[in-house]
C-alpha positions in Angstrom: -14.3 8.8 2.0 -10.2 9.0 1.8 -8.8 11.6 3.2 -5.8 9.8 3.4 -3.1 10.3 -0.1 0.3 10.0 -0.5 1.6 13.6 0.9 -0.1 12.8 4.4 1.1 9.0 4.4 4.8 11.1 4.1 3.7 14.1 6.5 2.4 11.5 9.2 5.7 10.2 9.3 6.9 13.7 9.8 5.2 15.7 11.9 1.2 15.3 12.7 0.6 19.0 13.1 2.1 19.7 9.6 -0.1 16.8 8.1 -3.5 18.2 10.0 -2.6 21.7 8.6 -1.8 20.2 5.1 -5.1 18.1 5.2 -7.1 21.2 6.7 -6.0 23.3 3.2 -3.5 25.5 5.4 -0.4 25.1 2.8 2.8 26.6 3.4 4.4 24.5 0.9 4.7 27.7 -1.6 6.7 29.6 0.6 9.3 26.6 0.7 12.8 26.5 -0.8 13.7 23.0 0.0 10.0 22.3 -2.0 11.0 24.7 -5.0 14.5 22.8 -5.1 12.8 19.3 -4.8 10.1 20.3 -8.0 13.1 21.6 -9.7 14.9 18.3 -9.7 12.4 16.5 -10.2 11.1 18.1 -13.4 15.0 18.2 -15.1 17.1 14.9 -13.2 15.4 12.0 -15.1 14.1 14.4 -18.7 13.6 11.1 -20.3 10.7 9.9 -17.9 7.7 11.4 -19.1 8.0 10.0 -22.5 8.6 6.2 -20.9 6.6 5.9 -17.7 3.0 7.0 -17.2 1.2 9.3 -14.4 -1.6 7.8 -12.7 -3.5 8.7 -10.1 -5.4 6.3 -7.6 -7.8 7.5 -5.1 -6.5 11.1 -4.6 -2.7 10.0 -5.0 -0.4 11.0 -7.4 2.6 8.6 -8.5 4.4 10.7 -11.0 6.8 8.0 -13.0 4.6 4.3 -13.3 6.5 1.6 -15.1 3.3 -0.6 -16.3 5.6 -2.9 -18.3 7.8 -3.6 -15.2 5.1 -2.6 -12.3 7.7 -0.3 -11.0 6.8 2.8 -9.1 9.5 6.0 -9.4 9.7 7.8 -6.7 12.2 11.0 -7.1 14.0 13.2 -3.6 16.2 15.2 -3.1 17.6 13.6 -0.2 17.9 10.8 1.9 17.6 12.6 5.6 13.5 11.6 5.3 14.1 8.0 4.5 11.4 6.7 6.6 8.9 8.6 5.2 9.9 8.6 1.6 9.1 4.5 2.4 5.9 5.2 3.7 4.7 7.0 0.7 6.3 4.3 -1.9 4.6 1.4 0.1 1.5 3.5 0.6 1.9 3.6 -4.0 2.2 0.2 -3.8 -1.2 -0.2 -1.6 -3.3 1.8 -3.8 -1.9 -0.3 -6.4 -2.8 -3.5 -4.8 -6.2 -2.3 -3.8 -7.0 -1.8 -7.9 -6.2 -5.0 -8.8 -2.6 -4.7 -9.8 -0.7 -7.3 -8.4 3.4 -7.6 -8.0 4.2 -3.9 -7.9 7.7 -2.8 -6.4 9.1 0.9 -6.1 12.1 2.1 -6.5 13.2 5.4 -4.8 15.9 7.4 -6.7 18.6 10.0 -4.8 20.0 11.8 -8.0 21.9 14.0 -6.1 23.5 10.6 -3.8 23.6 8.7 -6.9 21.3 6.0 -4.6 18.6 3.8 -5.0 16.4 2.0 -2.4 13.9 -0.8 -3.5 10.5 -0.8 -1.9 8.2 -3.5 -1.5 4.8 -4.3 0.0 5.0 -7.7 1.9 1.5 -9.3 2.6 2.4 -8.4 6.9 2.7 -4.8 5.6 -0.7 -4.5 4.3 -2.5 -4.1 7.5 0.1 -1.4 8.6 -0.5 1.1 5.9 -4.1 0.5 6.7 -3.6 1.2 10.7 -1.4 4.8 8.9 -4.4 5.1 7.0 -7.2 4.8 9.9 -4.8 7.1 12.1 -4.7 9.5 9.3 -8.3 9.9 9.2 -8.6 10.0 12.7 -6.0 13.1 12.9 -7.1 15.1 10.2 -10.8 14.8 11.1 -9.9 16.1 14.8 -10.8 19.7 15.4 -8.0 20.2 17.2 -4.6 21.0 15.7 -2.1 18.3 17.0 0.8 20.0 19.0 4.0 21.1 17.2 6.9 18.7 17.9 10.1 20.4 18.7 12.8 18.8 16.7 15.7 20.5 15.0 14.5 19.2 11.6 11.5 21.7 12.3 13.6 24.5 11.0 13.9 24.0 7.4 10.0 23.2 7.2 7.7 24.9 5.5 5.3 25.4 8.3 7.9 26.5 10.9 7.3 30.1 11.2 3.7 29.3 11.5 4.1 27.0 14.1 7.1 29.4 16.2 5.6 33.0 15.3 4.9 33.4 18.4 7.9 32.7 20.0 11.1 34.9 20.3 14.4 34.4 19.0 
């Protein structure tokens, strides 16, 4: 079975305790401003996109805008501070792609707020390391244990941060 899907591939580029709690159904996500804003933006900066690019989903991932004309994954966010792991999860689109038979797929991340673009591809070298993210993924989320927090200054506007510093004073 996949446990692996697009929101890990992103969160284990992030932070492996936030992926494990993700992955073991402790969400935080709701909670989240910075996620509220992100839906928001993407749901009103490209209105057009639902009547010219399909939703798919592939083995438990969700790519919201599919060009099937073009073979061009859309990938919507808010920012570009999380650049590394906004490639992850476009090359990780692209993988799923490739593993059901479509061929030639590219993505295309889109800052509306930046007025930026960034093209992702999946080069044949790449293919075995989304598959080592993958079997790492697995091995994480399967683990009993909780990974350790990481303490990084981008910690405080996540969603889990007050569940991993509750118990820590100010």
């Amino acid at each position: 079975m996949l446990h692996a899907n697009a929101t890990l591939i992103n969160y284990y580029h992030l932070c492996h305790r936030k992926m494990w709690l993700h992955a073991n159904q402790i969400r935080m996500e709701h909670t989240s401003e910075a996620v509220a804003e992100g839906k928001q933006l993407h749901e009103h900066a490209y209105p057009q996109r639902a009547e010219k690019y399909r939703e798919i989903i592939l083995d438990g991932s969700k790519i919201d805008f599919y060009d099937p004309y073009d073979k061009v994954v859309h990938e919507i966010k808010k920012s570009d501070k999380l650049e590394h792991s906004h490639v992850a999860q476009v090359q990780f689109y692209l993988y799923l792609l490739r593993r059901n038979g479509v061929e030639g797929a590219t993505g295309l991340i889109e800052y509306p707020k930046l007025r930026q673009t960034q093209t992702v591809q999946l080069a044949e070298e790449e293919v075995s390391m989304v598959e080592s993210w993958v079997r790492d993924i697995e091995r994480i989320v399967t683990s009993e244990r909780c990974p350790d927090r990481i303490a990084r200054s981008k910690c405080r506007s996540c969603s889990y941060f007050d569940f991993c510093y509750a118990a820590e004073e100010p």
